[in-house]
PyMOL Python script that loads the backbone (N, CA, C, O; Angstrom):
from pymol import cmd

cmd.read_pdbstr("""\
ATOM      1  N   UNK A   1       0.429  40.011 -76.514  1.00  0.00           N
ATOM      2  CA  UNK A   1      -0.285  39.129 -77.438  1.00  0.00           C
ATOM      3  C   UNK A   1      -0.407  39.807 -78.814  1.00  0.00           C
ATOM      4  O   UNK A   1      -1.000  40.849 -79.093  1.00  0.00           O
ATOM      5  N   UNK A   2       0.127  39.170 -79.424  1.00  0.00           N
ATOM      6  CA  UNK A   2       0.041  39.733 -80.926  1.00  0.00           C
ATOM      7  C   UNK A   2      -1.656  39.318 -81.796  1.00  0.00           C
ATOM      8  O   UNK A   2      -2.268  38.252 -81.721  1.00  0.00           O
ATOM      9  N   UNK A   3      -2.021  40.489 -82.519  1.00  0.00           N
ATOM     10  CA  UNK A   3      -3.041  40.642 -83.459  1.00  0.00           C
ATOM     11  C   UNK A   3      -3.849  38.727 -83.828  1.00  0.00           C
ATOM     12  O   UNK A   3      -4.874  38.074 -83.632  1.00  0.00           O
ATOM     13  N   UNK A   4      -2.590  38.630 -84.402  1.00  0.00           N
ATOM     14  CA  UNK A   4      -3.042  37.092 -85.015  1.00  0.00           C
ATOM     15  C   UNK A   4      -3.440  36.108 -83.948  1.00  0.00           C
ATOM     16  O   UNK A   4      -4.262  35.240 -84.242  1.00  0.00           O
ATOM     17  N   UNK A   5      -2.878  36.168 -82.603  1.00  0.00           N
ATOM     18  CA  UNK A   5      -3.230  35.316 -81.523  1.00  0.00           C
ATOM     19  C   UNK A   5      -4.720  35.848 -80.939  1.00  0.00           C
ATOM     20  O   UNK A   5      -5.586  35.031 -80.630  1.00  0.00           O
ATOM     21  N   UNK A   6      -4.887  37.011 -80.843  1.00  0.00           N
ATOM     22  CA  UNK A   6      -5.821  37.025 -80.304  1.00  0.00           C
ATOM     23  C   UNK A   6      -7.001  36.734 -81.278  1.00  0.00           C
ATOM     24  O   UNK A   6      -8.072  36.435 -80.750  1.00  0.00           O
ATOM     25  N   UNK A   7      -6.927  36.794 -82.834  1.00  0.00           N
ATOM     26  CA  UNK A   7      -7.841  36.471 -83.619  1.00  0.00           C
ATOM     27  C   UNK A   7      -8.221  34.621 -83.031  1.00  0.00           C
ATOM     28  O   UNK A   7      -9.115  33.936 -82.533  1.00  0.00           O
ATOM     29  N   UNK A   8      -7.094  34.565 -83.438  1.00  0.00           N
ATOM     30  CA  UNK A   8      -6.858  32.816 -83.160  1.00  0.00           C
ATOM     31  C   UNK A   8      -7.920  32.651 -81.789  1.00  0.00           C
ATOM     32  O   UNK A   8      -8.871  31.882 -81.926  1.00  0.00           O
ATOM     33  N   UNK A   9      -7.768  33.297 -80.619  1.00  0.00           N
ATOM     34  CA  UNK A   9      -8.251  33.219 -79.337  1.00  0.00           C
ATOM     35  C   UNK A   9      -9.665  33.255 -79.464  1.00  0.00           C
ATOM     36  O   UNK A   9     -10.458  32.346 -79.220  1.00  0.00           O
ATOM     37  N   UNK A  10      -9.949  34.677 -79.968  1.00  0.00           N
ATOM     38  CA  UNK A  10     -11.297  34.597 -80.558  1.00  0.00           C
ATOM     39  C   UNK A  10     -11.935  33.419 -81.347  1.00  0.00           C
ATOM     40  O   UNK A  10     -12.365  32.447 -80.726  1.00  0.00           O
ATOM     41  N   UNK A  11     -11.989  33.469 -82.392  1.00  0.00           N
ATOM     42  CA  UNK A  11     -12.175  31.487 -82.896  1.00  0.00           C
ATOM     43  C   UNK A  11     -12.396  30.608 -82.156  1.00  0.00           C
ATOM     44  O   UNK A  11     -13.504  30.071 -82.130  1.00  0.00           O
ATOM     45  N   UNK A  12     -11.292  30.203 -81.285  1.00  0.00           N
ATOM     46  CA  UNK A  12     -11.488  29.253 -80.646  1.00  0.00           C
ATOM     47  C   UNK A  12     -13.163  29.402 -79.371  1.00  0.00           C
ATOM     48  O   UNK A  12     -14.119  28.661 -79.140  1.00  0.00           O
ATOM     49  N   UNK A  13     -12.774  30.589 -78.933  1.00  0.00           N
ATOM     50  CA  UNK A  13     -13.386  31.158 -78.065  1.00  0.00           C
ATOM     51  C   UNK A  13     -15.273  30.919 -78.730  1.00  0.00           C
ATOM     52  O   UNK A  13     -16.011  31.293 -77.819  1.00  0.00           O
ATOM     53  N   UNK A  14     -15.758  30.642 -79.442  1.00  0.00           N
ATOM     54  CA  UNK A  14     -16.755  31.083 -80.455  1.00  0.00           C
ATOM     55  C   UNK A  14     -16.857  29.664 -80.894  1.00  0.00           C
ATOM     56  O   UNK A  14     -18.042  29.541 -81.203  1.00  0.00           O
ATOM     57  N   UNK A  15     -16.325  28.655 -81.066  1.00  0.00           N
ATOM     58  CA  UNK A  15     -16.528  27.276 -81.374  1.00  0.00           C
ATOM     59  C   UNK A  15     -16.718  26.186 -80.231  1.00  0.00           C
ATOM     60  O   UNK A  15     -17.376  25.148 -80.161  1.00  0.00           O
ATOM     61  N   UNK A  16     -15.747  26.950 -79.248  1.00  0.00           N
ATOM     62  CA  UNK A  16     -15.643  25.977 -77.992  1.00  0.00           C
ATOM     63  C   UNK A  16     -17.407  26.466 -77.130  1.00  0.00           C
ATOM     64  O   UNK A  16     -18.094  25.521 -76.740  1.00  0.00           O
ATOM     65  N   UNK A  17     -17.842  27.634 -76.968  1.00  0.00           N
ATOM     66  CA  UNK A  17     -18.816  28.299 -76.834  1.00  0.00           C
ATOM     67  C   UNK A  17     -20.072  27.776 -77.653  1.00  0.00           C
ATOM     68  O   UNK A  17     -21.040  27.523 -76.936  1.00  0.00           O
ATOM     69  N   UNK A  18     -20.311  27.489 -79.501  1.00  0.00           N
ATOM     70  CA  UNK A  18     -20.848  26.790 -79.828  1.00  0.00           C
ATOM     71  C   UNK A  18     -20.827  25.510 -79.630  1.00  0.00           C
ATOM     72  O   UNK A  18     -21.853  25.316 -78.977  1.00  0.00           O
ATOM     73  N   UNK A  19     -20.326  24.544 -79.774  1.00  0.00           N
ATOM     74  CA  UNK A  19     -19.986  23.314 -78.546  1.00  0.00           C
ATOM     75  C   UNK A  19     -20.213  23.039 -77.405  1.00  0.00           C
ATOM     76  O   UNK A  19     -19.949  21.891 -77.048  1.00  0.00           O
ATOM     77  N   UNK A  20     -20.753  23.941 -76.479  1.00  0.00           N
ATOM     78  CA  UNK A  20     -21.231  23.908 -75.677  1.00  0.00           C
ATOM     79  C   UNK A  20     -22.369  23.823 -75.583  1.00  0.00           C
ATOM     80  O   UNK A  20     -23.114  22.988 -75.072  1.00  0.00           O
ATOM     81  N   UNK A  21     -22.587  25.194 -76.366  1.00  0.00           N
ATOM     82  CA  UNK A  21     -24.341  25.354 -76.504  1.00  0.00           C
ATOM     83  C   UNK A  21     -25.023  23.949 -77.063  1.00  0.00           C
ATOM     84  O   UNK A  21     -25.998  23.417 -76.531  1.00  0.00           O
ATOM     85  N   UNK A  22     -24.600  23.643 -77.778  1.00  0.00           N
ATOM     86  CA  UNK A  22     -24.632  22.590 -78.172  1.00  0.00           C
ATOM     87  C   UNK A  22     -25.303  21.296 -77.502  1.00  0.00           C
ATOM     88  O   UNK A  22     -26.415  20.777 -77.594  1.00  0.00           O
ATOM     89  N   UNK A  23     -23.944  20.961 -76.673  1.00  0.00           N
ATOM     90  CA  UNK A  23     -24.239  20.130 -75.860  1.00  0.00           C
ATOM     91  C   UNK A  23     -25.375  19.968 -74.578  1.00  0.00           C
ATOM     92  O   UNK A  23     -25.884  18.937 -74.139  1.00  0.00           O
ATOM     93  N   UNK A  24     -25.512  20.971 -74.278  1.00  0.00           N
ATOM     94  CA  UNK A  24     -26.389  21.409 -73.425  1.00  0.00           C
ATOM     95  C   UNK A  24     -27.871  21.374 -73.655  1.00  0.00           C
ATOM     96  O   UNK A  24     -28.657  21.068 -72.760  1.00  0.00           O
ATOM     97  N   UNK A  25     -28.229  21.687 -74.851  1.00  0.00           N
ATOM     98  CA  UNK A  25     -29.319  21.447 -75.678  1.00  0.00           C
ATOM     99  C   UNK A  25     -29.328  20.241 -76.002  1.00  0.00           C
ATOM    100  O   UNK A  25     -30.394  19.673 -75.765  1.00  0.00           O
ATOM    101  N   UNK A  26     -28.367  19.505 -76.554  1.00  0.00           N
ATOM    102  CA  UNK A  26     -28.806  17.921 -76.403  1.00  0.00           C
ATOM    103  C   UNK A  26     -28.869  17.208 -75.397  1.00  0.00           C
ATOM    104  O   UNK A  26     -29.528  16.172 -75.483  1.00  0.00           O
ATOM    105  N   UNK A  27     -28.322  17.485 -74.359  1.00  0.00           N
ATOM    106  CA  UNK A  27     -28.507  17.189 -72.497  1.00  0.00           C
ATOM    107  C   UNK A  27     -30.150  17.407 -71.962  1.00  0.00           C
ATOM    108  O   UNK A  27     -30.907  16.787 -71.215  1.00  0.00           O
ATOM    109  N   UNK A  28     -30.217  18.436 -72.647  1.00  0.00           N
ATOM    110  CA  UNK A  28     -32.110  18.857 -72.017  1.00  0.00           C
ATOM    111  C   UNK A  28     -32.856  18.173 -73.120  1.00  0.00           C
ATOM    112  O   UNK A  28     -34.023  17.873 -72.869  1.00  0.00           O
ATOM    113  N   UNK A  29     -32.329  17.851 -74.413  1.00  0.00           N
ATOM    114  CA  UNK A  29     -33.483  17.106 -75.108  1.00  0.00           C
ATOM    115  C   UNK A  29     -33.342  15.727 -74.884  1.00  0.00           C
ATOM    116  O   UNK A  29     -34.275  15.026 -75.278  1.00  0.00           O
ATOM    117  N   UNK A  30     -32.414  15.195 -74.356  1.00  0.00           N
ATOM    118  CA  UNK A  30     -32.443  13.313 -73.979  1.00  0.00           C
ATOM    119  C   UNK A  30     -32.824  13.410 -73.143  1.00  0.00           C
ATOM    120  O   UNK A  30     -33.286  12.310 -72.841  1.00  0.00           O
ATOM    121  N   UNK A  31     -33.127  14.625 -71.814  1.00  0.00           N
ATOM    122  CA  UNK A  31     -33.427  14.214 -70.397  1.00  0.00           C
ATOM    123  C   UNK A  31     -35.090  14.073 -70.530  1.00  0.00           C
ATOM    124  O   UNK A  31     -35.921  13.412 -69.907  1.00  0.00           O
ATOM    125  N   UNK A  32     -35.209  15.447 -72.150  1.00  0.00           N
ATOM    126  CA  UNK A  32     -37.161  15.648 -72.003  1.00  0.00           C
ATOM    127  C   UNK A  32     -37.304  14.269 -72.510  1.00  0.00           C
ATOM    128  O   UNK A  32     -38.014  13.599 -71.759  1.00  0.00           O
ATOM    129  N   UNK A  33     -36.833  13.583 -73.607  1.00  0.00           N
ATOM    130  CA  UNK A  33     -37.259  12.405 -73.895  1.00  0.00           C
ATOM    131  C   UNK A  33     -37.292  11.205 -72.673  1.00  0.00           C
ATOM    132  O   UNK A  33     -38.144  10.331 -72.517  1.00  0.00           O
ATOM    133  N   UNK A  34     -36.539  11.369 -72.176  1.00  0.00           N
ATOM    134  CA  UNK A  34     -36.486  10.239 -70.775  1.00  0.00           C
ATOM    135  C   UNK A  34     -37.708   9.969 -70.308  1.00  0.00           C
ATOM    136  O   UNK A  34     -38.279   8.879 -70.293  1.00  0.00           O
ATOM    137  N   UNK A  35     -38.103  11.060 -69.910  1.00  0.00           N
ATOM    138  CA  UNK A  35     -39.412  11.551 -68.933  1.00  0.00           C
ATOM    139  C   UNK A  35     -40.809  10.659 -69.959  1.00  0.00           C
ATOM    140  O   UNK A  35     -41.985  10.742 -69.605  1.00  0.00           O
TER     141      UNK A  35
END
""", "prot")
cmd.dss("prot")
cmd.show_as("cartoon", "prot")
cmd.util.cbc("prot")
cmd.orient("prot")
């Protein structure tokens, strides 16, 4: 794996990860509102 791919990997790695977090936090705040 060359330098630039793994930068690339990283990135992705770090957005897809924020995106998540993300989502997850808006999953627990529609469920608290449900209630």
């Amino acid at each position: 794996m060359t330098l630039f791919f793994q930068k690339l990997f990283r990135q992705n790695l770090k957005i897809i990860f924020f995106g998540f977090k993300v989502f997850l936090e808006a999953k627990l705040f529609i469920n608290s509102r449900k209630n």
